[in-house]
ROMAR-139227 format. One line per field, with one value per residue: residue number from 1; residue in one letter; chain; y, x, z of N, C-alpha, C in turn. Coordinates in pm, 1 decimal. Layout:
N
seq NUM, ...
type a, ...
mol A, ...
n.py Y, ...
n.px X, ...
n.pz Z, ...
ca.py Y, ...
ca.px X, ...
ca.pz Z, ...
c.py Y, ...
c.px X, ...
c.pz Z, ...
This chain:
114
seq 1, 2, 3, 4, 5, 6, 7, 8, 9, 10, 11, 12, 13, 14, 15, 16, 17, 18, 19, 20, 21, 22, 23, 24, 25, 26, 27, 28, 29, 30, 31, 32, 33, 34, 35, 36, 37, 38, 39, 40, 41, 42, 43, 44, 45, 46, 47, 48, 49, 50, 51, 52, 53, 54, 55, 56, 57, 58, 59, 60, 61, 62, 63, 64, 65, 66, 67, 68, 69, 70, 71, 72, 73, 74, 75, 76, 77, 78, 79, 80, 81, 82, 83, 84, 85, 86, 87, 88, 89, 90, 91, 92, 93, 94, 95, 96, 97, 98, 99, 100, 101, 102, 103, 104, 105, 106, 107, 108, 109, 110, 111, 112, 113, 114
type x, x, x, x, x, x, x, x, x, x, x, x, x, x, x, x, x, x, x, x, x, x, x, x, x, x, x, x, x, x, x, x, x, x, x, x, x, x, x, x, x, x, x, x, x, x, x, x, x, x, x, x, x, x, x, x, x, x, x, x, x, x, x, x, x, x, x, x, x, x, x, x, x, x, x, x, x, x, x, x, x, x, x, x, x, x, x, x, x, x, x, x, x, x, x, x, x, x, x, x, x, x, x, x, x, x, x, x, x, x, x, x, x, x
mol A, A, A, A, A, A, A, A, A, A, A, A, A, A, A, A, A, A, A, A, A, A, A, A, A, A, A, A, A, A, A, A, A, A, A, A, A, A, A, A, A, A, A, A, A, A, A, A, A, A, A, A, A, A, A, A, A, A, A, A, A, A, A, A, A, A, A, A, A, A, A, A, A, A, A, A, A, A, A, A, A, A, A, A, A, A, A, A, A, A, A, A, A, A, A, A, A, A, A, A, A, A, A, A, A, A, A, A, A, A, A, A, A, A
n.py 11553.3, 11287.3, 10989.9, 10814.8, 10544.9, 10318.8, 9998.5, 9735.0, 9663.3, 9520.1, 9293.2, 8997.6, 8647.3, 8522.8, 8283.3, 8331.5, 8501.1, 8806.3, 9063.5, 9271.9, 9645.8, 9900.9, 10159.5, 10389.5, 10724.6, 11000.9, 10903.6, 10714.8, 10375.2, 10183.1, 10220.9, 10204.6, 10065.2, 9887.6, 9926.2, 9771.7, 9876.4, 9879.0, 9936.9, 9983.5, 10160.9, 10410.4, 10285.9, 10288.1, 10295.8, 10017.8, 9861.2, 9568.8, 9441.2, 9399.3, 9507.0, 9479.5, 9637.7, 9475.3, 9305.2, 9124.6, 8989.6, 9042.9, 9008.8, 9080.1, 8810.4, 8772.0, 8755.5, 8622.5, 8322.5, 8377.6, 8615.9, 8798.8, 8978.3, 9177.4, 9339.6, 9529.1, 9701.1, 9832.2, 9877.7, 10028.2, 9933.6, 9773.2, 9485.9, 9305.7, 9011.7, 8814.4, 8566.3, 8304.3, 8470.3, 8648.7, 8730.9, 8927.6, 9054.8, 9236.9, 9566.6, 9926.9, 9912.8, 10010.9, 10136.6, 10208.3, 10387.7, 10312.6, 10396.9, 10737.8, 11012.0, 11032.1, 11124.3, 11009.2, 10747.8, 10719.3, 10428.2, 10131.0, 9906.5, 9649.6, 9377.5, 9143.3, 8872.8, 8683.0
n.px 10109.0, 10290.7, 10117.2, 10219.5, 10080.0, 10101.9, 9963.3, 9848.1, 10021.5, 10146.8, 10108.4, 10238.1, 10338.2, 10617.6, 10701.0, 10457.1, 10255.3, 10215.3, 10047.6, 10143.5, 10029.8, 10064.2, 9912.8, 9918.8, 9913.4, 9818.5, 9930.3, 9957.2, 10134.1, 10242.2, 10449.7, 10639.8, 10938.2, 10872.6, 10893.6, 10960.4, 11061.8, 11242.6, 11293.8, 11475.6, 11495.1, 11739.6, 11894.3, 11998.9, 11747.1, 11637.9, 11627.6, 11418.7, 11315.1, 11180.3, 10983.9, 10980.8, 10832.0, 10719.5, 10652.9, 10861.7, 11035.8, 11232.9, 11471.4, 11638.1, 11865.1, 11824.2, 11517.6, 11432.1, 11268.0, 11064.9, 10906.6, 10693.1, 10671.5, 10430.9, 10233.5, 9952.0, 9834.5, 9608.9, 9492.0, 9652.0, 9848.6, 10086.4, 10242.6, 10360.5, 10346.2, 10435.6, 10557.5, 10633.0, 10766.1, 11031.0, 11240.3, 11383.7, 11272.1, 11084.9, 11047.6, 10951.0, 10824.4, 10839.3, 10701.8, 10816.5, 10940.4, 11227.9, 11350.8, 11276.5, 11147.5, 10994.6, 10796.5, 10823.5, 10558.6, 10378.7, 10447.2, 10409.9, 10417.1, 10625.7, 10544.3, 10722.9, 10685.1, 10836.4
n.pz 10280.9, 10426.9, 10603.1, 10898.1, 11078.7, 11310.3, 11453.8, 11680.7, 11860.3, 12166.7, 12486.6, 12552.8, 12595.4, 12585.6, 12291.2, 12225.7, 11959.4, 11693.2, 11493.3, 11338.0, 11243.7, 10992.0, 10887.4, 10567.0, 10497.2, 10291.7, 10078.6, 9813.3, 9825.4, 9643.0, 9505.8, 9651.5, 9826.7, 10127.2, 10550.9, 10831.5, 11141.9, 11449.6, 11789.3, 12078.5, 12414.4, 12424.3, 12204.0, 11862.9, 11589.6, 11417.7, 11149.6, 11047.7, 10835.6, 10521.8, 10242.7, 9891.5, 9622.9, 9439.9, 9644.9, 9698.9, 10029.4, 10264.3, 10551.7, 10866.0, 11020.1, 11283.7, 11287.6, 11110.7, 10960.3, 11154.4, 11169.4, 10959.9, 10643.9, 10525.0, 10234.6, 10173.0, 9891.5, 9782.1, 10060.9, 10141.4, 10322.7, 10525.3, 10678.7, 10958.6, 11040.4, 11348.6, 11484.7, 11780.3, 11934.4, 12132.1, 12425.1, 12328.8, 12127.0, 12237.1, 12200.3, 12044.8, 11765.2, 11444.7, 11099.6, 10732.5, 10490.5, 10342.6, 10152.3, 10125.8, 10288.9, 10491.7, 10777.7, 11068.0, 11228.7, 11536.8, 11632.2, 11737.0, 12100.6, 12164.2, 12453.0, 12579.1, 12739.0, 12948.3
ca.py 11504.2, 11181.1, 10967.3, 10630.6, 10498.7, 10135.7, 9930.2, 9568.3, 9538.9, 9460.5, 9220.8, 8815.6, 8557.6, 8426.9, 8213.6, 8405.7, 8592.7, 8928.6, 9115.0, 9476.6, 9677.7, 10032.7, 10207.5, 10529.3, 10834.9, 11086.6, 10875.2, 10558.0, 10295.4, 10083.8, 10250.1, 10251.4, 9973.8, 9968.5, 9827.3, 9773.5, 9910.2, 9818.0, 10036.7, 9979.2, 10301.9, 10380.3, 10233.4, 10289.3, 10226.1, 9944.0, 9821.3, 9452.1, 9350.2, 9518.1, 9437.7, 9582.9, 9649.5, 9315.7, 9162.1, 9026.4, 9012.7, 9049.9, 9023.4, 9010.6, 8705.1, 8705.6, 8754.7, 8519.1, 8219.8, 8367.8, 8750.0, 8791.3, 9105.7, 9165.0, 9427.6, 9574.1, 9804.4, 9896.0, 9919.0, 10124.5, 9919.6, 9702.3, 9403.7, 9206.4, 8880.6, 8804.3, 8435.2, 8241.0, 8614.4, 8600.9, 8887.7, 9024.9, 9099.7, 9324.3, 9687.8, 9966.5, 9903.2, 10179.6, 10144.6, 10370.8, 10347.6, 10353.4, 10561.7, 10856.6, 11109.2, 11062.0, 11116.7, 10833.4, 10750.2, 10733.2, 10268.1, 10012.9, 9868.7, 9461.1, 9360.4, 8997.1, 8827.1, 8515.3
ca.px 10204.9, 10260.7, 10128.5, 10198.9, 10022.5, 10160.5, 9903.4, 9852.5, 10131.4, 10077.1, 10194.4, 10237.6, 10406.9, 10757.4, 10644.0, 10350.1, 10244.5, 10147.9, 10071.9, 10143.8, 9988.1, 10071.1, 9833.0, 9952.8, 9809.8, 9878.3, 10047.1, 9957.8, 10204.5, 10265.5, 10569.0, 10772.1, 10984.4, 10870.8, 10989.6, 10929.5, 11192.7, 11213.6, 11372.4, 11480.2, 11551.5, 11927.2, 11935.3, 11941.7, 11654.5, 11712.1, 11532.6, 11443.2, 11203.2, 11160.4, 10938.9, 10988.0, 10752.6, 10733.5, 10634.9, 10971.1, 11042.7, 11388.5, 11491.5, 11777.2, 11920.9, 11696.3, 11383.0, 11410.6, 11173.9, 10957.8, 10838.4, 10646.4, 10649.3, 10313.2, 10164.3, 9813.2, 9880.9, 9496.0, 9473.7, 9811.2, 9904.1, 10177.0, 10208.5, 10410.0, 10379.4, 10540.9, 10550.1, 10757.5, 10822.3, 11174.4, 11203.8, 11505.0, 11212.5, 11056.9, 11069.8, 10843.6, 10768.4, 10772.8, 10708.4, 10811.3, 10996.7, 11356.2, 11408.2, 11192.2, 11219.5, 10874.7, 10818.3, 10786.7, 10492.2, 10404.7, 10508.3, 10337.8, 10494.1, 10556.9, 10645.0, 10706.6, 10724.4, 10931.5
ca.pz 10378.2, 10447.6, 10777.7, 10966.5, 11212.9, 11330.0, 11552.0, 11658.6, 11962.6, 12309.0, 12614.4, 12491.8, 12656.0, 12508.6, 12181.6, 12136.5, 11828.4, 11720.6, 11383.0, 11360.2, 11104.6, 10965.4, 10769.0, 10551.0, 10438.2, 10241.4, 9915.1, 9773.6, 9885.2, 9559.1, 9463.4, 9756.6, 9888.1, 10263.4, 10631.0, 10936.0, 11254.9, 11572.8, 11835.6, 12206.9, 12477.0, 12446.9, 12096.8, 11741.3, 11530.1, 11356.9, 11019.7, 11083.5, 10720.5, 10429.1, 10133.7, 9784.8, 9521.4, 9397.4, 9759.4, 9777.5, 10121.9, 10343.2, 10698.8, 10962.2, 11061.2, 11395.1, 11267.0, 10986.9, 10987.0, 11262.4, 11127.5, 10749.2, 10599.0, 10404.6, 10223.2, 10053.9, 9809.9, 9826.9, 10191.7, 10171.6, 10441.5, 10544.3, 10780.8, 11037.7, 11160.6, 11415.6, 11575.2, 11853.4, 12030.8, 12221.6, 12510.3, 12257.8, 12058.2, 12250.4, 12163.8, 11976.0, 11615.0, 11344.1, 10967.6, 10700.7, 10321.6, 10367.6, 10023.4, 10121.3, 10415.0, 10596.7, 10953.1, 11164.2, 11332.8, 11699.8, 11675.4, 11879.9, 12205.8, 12202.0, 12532.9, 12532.9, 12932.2, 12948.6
c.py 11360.0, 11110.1, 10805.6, 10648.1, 10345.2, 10106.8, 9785.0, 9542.1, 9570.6, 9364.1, 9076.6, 8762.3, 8511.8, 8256.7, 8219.0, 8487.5, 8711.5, 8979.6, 9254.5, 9515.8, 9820.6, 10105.1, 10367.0, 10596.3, 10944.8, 11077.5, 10746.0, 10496.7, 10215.6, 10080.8, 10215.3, 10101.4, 10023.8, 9856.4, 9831.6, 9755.1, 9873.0, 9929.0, 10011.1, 10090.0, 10278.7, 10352.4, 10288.2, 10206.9, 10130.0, 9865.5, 9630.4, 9359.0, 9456.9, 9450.3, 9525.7, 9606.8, 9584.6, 9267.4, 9043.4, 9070.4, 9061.1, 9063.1, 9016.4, 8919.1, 8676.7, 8717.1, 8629.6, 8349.2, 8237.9, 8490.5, 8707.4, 8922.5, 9091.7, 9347.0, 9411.2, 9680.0, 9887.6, 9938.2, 10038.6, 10091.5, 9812.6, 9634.8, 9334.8, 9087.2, 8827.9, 8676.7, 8403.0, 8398.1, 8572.7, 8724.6, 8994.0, 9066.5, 9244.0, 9474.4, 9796.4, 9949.2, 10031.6, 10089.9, 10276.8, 10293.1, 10380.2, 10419.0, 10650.2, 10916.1, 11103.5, 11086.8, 11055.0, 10930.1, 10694.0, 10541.2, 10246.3, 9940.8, 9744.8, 9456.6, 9192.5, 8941.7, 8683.5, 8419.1
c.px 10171.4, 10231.2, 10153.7, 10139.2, 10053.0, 10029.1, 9944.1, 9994.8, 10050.2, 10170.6, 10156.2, 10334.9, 10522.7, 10701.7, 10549.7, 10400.6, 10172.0, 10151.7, 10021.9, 10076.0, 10055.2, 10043.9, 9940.3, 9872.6, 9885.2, 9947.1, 9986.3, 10117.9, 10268.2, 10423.9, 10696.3, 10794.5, 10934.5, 10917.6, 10952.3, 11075.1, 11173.8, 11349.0, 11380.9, 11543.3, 11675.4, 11969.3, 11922.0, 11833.3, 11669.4, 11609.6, 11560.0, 11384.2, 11192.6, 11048.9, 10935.1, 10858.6, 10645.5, 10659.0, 10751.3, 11009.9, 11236.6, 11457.3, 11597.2, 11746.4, 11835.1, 11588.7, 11300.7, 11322.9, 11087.9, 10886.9, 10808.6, 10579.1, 10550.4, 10257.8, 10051.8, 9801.9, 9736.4, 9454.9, 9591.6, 9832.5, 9970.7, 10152.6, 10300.4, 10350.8, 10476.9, 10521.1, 10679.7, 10852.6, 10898.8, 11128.6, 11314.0, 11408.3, 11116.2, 11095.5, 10944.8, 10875.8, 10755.2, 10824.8, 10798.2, 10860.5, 11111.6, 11422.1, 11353.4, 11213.9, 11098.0, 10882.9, 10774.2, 10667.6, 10531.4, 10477.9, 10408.0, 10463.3, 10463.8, 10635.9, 10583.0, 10812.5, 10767.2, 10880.8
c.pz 10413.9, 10631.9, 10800.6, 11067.6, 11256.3, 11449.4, 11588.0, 11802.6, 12056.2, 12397.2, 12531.0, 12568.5, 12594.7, 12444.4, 12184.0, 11970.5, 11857.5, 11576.1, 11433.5, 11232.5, 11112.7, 10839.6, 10702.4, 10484.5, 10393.5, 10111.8, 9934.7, 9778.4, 9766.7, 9505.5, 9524.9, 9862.3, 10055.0, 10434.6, 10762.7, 11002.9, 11383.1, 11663.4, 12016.8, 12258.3, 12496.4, 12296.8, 11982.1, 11671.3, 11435.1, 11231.2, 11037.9, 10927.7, 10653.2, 10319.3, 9995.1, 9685.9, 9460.2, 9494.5, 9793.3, 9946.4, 10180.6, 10455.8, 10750.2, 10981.1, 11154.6, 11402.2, 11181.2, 11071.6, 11154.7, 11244.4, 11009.3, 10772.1, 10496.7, 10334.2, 10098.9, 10017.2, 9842.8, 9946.1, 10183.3, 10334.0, 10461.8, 10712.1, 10870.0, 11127.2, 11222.4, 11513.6, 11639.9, 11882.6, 12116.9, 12326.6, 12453.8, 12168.6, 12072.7, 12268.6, 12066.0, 11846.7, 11567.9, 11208.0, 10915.2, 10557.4, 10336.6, 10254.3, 10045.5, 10265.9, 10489.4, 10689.8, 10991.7, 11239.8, 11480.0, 11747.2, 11775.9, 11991.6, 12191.6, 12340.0, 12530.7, 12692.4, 12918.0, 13090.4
């Protein structure tokens, strides 16, 4: 069975930074296009970065030129950076592979104070 665990958020100031991580377990990672979500109460979860196979990357519109999607195939773990934090940014974080059916982990909380 597969697991996430996302770490790495926390409280930052508006145009701070923050890198998230989310290790997995249970499957080597190399195969599987994977992404980082972001989710506010009330809302749908919403897929903000993806990275495929390759290490090509891919983002929404408001993340672009201030998040970087990374991953280490050997760590089986995937990365966000996240610079110049807005307070529309804050929300919990969850990984996962958007072709496969895993179960989300528990996400990290960014809260980001203006």
């Amino acid at each position: 069975q597969v697991h996430l665990v996302e770490s790495g958020g926390g409280v930052v100031q508006s145009g701070g930074s923050l890198r998230l991580s989310c290790t997995v377990s249970g499957t080597w990672i190399t195969i599987y296009r994977m992404a980082w979500y972001r989710q506010t109460p009330g809302k749908f979860r919403d897929l903000i970065a993806s990275i495929d196979t390759s290490g090509r990357p891919n983002y929404i519109d408001p993340v672009k030129e201030r998040f970087t999607i990374t991953r280490d195939n050997d760590k089986r773990t995937i990365y966000l950076q996240m610079n110049n934090l807005k307070p529309d940014d804050m929300a919990t974080y969850f990984c996962n592979a958007p072709d496969e059916s895993w179960s989300w982990g528990p996400g990290t909380q960014v809260t980001v104070s203006s």
